[in-house]
N, C-alpha and C positions, 0 to 999 in steps of 0.2 A: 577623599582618599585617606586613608586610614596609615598611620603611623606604623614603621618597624624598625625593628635593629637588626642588622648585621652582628653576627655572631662568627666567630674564627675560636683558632683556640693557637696554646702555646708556641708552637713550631713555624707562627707565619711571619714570625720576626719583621715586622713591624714595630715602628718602635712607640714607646707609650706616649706622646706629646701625639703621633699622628692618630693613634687610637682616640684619644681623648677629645681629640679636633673632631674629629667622624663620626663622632658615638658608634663606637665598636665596642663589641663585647669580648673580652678574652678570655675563654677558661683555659687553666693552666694544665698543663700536663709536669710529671713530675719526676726528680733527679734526685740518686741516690751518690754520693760520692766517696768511696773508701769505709760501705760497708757502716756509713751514717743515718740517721731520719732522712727518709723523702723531703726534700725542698720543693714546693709547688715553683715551676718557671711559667711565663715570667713571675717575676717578685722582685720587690725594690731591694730586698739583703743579698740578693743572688749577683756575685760579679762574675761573667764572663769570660774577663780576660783572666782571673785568678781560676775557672774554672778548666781553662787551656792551658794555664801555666800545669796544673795539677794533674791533665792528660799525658803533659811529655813528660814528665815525674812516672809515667806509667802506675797513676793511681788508680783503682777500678772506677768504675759509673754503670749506676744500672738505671734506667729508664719505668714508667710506668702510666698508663693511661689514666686519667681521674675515673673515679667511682659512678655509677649513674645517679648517685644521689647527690657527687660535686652536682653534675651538670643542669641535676634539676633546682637545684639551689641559686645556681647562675639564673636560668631562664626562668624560674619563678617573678624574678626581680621587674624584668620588662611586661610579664605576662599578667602580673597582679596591677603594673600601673595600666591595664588596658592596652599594651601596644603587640604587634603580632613580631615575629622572629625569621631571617633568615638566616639558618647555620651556613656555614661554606665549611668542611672540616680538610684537615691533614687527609692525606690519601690511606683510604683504607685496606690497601694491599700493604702498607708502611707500618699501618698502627691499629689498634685496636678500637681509638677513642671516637673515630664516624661512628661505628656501630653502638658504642657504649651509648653515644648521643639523640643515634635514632630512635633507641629504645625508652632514651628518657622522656624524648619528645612524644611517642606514643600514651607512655603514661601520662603524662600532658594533657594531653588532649582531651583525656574523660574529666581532669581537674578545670579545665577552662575549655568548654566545648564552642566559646565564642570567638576562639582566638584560631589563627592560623601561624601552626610551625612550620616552614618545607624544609628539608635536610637537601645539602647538595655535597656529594663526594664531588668536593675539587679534583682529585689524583694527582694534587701537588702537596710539595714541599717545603717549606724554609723559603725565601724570599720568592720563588715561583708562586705559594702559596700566597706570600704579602701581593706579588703582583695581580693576582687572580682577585683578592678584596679589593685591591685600591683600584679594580675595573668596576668592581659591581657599586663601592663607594661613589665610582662619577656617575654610575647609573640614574642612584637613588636619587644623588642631587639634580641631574637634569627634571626633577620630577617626574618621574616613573614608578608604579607603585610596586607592589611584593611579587607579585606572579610576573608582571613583565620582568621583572629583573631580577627573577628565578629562571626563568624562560634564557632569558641572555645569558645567564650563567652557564646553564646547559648547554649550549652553543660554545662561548670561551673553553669551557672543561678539553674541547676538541683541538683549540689552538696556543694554548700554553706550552712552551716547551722549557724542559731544563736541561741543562747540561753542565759536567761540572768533571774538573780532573784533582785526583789526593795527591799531598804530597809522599804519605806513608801506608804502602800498601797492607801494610800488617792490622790495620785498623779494617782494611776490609777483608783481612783472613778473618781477624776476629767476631764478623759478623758472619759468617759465614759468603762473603760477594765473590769470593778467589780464593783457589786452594794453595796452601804451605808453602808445595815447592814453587806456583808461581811467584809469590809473595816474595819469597827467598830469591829467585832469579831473577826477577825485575827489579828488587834492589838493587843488585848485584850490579847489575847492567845497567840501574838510572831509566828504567821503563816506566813512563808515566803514564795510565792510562784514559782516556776519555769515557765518560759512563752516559747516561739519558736517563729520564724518566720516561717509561712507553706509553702508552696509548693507554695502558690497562692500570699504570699508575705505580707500575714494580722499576727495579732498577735492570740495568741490563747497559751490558759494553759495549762500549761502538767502536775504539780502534786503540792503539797503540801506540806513543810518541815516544822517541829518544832521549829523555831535557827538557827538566822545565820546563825551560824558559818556550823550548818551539810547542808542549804542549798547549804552555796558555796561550801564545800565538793562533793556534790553530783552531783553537776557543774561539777568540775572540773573531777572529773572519769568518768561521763556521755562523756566530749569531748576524753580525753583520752583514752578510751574504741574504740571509731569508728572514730578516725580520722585519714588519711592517715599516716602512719608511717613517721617520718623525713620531713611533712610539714612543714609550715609556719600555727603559730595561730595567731589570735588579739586579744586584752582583753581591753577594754574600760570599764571606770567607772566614775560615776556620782560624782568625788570629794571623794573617799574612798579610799586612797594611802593603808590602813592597808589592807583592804580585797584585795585590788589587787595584794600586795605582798604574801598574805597568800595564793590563788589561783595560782599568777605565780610559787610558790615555789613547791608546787605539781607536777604543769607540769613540771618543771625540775628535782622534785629529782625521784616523781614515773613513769615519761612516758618518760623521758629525749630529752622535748619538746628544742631545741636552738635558733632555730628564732620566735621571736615573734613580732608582732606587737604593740603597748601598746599606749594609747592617752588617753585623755580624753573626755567625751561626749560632742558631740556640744551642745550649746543651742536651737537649734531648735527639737531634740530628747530630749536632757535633761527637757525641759519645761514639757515633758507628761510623762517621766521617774521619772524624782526627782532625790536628790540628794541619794546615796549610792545605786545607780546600777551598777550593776557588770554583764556582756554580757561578753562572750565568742562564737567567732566564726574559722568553722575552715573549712575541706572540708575534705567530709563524705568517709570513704575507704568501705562505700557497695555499694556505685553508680557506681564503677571503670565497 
């Protein structure tokens, strides 16, 4: 059975000690901040928490997919040692960088006609994303080679779910997710809303809480209610350590969640999120 990597890119926040453990490939995708040089994320000079401090400063951030000739540069690297590649990308209703990738892989392919690249749109996220690797991660390791755990991937793509509530809805006026006056009235009012990632891999509402506090409630029993028993969750958050304790605490004392995944949002999500979002992802037990 013939060798491959796993390939993901910037946004599956994953953190580098687990990549590194896995032989995971990251290509970066990339972050402008206050009208500065593009910073490839991830990157060891890139902090985080100072890039959130620099959000609620209401500094600009502009976002950008790598280049197709980043990506060929990345996958030359596995492809030249002889080993084949499985992409998993950020969702391509999200971003540009699946398709940047598939294109590169095409051209690939005439450069090393003996290798096998498959592309797989996740239509996930930011740690939905890291959960979707770190499945096809145990795949590989159970010994399983590239096409079967392509094949499986294809299958999971259908049972990842995310869910995730802002604390600042003006972060998603500025994406265009909700218009003005909502934004303006649900401040107003302490309207916190609950969003999903759908089927199709785009964002989209699902209801409307009073309070924090009862939105990330209703979070956390919504995942705990339908997620496979004794899975693995993720929980990423825009710089909000308290609500992310007050939600992992749930899943441990009410559903007695033990693995979990936990990071903080990249900046290239985080820019359209804002700071004090709290996403929950897990994998749905009605798809079985």
């Amino acid at each position: 059975m013939r060798e491959f990597v796993i390939f993901t890119d910037g946004p599956c926040d994953l953190t580098k000690s687990y990549c590194e453990e896995h032989n995971i490939t990251v290509i970066p995708l990339y972050v402008s901040l206050d009208g500065g040089e593009p910073v490839p994320f991830p990157a060891d000079t890139f902090d985080t928490k100072e890039f959130y401090a620099a959000l609620r400063q209401g500094k600009d951030v502009k976002t950008s997919a790598p280049s197709i000739d980043d990506v060929k540069r990345y996958m030359q690297t596995a492809l030249s040692a002889g080993k084949d590649i499985l992409y998993a990308g950020f969702s391509a209703k999200l971003s540009a960088t699946f398709n940047t990738a598939r294109l590169a892989a095409e051209d690939l392919k005439e450069q090393y006609p003996a290798r096998e690249i498959l592309c797989l749109d996740t239509k996930c996220a930011s740690l939905g994303q890291g959960l979707f690797v770190d499945l096809l991660v145990q795949k590989r390791e159970s010994g399983v080679g590239l096409e079967e755990t392509f094949a499986y991937g294809e299958q999971m793509v259908k049972r990842i779910r995310h869910w995730f509530t802002v604390d600042d809805l003006m972060h998603l006026k500025r994406g265009g997710r909700v218009s003005g006056t909502t934004a303006i009235l649900g401040t107003m009012l302490q309207i916190k809303p609950i969003l999903r990632v759908n089927e199709e891999g785009g964002l989209e509402p699902y209801s409307k809480i009073r309070g924090r506090r009862a939105a990330l409630k209703q979070l956390a029993d919504y995942i705990g209610e339908n997620m496979v028993p004794g899975s693995t969750i993720a929980i990423s958050h825009g710089d909000c350590e308290e609500d992310l304790q007050f939600v992992r605490d749930i899943m441990r004392r009410k559903y007695g969640v033990k693995k979990m995944l936990i990071n903080l949002i990249d900046p290239v999500v985080g820019a359209h999120s804002g700071p004090g979002t709290l996403a929950v992802f897990y994998v749905d037990k009605n798809e079985e």
